[in-house]
C-alpha positions as CSV (number, residue, x, y, z in Angstrom):
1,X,-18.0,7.2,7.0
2,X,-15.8,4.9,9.4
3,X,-16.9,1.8,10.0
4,X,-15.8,-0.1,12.9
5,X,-17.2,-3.6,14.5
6,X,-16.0,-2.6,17.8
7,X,-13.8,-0.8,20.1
8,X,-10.3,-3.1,20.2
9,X,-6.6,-2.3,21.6
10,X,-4.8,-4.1,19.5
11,X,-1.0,-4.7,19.8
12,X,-0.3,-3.3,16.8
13,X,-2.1,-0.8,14.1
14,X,-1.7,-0.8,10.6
15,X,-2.9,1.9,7.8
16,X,-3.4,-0.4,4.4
17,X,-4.9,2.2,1.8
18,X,-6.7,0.4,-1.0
19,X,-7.7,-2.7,1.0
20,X,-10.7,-3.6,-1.0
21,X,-8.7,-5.8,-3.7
22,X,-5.8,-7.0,-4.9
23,X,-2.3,-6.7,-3.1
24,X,-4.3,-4.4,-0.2
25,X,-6.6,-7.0,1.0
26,X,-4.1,-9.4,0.9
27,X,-2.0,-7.3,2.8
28,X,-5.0,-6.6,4.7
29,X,-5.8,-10.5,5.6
30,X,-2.4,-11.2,6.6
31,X,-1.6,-8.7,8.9
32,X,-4.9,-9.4,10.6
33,X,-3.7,-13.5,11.0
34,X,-0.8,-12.1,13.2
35,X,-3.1,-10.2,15.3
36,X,-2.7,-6.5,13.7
37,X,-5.8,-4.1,13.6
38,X,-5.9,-2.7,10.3
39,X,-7.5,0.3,9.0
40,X,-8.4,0.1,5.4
41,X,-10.0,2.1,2.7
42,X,-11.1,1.8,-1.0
43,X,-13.2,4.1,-2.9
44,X,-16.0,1.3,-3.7
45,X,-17.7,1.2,-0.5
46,X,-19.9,-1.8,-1.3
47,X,-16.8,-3.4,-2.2
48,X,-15.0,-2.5,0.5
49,X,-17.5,-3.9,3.1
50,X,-17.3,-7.1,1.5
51,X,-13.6,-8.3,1.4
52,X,-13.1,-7.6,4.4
53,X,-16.3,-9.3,5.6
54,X,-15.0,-11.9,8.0
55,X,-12.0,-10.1,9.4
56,X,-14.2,-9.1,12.5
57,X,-13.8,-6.7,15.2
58,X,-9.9,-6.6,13.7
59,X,-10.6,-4.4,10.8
60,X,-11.7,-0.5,10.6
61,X,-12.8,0.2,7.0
62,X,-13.1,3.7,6.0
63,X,-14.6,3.5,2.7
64,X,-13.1,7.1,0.2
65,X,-10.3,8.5,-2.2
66,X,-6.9,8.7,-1.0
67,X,-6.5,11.6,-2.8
68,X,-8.9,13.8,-0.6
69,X,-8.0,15.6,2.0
70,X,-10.8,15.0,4.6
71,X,-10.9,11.1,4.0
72,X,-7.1,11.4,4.6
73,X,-7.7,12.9,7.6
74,X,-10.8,10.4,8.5
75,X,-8.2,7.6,8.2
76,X,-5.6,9.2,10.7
77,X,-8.3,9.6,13.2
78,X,-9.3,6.1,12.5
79,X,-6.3,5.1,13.2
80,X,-5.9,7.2,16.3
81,X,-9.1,5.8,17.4
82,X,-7.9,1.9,17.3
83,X,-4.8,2.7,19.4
84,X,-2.3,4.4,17.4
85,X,-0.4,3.7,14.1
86,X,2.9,1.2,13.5
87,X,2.5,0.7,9.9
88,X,1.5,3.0,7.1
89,X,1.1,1.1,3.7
90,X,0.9,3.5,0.6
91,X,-1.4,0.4,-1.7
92,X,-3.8,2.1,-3.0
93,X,-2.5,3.4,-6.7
94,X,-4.2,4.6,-10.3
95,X,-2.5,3.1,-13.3
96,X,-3.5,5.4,-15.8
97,X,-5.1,5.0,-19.2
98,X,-5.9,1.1,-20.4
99,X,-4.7,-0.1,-23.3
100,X,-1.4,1.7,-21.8
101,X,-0.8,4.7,-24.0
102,X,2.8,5.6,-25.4
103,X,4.3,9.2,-23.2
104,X,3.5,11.2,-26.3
105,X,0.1,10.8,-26.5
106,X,-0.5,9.9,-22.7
107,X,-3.7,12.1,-22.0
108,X,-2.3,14.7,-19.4
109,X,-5.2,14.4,-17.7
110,X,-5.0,11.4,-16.9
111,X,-1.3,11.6,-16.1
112,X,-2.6,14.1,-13.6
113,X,-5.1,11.6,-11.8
114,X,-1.9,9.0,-11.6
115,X,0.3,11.8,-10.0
116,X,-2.4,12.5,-7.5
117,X,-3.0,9.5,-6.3
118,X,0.5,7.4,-6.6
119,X,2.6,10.2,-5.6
120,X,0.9,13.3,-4.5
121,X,-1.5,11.5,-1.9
122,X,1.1,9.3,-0.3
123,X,3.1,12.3,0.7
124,X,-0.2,14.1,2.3
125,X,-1.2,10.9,4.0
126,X,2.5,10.3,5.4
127,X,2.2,14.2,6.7
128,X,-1.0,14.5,8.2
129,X,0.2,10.9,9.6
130,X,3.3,11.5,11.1
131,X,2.7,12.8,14.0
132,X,0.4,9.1,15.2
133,X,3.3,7.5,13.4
134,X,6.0,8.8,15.5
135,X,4.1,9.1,18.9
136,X,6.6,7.1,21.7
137,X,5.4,3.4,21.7
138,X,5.3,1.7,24.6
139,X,7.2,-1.3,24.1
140,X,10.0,1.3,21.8
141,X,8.9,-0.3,18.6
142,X,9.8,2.1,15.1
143,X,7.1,3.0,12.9
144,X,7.4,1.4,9.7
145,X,6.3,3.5,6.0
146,X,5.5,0.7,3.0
147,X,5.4,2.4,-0.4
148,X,4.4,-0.3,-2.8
149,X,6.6,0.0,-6.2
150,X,6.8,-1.9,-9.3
151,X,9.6,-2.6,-12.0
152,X,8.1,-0.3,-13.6
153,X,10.1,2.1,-11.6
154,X,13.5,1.6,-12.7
155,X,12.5,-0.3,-15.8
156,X,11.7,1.3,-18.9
157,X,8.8,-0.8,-20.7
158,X,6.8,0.7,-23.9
159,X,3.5,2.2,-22.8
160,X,4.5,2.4,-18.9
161,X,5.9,5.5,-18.9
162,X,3.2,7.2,-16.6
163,X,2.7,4.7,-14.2
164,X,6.4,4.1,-14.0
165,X,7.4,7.4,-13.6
166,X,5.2,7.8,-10.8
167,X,6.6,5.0,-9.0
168,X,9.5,6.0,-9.7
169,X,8.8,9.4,-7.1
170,X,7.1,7.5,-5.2
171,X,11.1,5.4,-4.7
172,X,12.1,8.8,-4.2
173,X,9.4,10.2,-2.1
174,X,10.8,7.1,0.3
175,X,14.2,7.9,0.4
176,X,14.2,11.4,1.3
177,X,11.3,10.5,4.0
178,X,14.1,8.1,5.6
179,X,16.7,11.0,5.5
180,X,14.4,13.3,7.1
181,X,12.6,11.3,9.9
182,X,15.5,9.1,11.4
183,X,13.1,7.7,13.8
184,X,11.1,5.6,11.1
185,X,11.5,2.6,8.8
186,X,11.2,3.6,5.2
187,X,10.7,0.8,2.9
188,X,10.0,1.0,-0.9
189,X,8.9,-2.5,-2.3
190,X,8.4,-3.6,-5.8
191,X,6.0,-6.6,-5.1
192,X,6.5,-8.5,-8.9
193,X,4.0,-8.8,-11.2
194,X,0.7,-9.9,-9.6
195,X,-2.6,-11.3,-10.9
196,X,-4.6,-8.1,-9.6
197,X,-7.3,-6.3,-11.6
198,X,-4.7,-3.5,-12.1
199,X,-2.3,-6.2,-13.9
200,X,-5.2,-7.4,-15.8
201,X,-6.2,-3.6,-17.1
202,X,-2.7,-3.0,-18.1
203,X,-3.2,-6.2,-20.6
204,X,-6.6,-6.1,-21.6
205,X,-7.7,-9.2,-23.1
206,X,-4.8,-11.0,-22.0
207,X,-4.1,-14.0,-20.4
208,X,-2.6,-13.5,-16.5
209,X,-3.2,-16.3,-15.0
210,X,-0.1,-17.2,-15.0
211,X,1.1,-14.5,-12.4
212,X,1.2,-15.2,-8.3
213,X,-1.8,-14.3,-6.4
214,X,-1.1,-10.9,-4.1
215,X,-2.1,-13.7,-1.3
216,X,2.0,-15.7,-2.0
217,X,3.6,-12.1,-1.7
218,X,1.8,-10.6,1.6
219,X,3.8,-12.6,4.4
220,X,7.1,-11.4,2.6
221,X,6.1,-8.0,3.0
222,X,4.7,-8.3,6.1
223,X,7.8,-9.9,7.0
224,X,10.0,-7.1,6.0
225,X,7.8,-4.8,8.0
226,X,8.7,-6.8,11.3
227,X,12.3,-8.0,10.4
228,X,14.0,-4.7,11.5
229,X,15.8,-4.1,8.2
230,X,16.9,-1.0,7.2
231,X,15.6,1.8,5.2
232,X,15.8,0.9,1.7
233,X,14.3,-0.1,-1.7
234,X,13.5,-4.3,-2.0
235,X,11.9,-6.3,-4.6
236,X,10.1,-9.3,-2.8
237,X,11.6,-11.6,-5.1
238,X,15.1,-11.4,-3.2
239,X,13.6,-11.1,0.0
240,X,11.2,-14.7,-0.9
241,X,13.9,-16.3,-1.8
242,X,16.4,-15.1,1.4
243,X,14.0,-16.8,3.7
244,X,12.6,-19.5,1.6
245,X,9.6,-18.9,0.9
246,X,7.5,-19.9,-2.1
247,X,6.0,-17.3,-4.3
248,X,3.9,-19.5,-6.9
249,X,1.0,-18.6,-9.3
């Protein structure tokens, strides 16, 4: 079930899927700062509700799983319903099996799950989506797609093989969308490695503290969103460092 604080026109609408945690709600909390309304999901409701407890009458959170097709559609609407949609954010991701399994005994199951929801649920959302996402705006501003990446992508690391790969269609998935829809920014972003629960299943027992917090990476991306760069595949790394900013643990 949507829940929303209140009616609001806000200047701009955002679509951050997996808001609850991590990279999402940082995302989340940033784009709200510079006046965005954002519609968020997560599939812990409870959890949901509180992060982003505080944020007001500026945040629609729309507690399901990406990878179902009437919460997908729930989310549009939502989105629809708070004034449009500039910015869809593809977050919300499944890493896989933890401890990270080698490709030859990767549970293909499981491989399944991470397909759905890091490759195969992306593509549905940006479709049932695209329509909102390329409705004239007023003031002529281009919609903007984020697909969050990792190294993993174009890296090849013992025991990421799944979760890599799926990024790595995910980069893809964002290239051809930029060929065939001319009228949107397409941006695939490998955001580093983070201290996020995710980051923390991948090394089970390890110490991570002494990764960034997603909270030192959000203004870069939401930089990028508004900088009016082109199509393309960034790490935010390069872009931190083009304009200076500091990305600290």
């Amino acid at each position: 079930m949507t829940e929303k604080t209140a009616n609001t026109s806000p200047s701009r609408v955002a679509l951050v899927t997996g808001g609850s945690q991590g990279l999402g709600l940082a995302l989340t909390r940033e784009l709200v700062s510079r006046g965005w309304h954002v519609v968020t999901d997560a599939r812990n409701g409870e959890r949901l509700r509180a992060a982003v407890t505080g944020l007001g009458d500026a945040v629609t959170a729309v507690p399901g799983d990406v990878t179902d097709a009437a919460h997908r559609a729930e989310l549009v609407a939502a989105a629809a319903g708070a004034g449009g949609l500039d910015l869809l954010v593809h977050n919300a991701s499944a890493l896989g099996a933890s401890p990270l399994p080698t490709l030859t005994v990767y549970p293909a199951d499981t491989l399944h799950e991470v397909f759905a929801t890091n490759v195969v649920a992306p593509v549905a959302l940006t479709a049932q989506a695209i329509r909102l996402l390329t409705a004239a705006s007023p003031d002529g501003r281009r919609p903007v797609v984020l697909a969050i990446s990792s190294d993993a992508a174009v890296e090849a690391y013992e025991g990421w093989g799944g979760y890599g790969a799926s990024k790595a269609a995910l980069d893809h998935v964002a290239q051809v969308l930029a060929v065939e829809h001319p009228d949107l920014t397409v941006y695939a972003v490998d955001p580093g490695d983070l201290r996020t629960q995710m980051h923390q299943d991948a090394f089970p027992g390890q110490d991570i503290s002494d990764r960034p917090l997603p909270s030192t990476v959000a203004p870069t991306l939401v930089d990028l969103v508004t900088s009016g760069r082109p199509s393309g595949r960034y790490r935010a790394a390069d872009l931190a460092l083009e304009t200076g900013r500091q990305v600290s643990a």
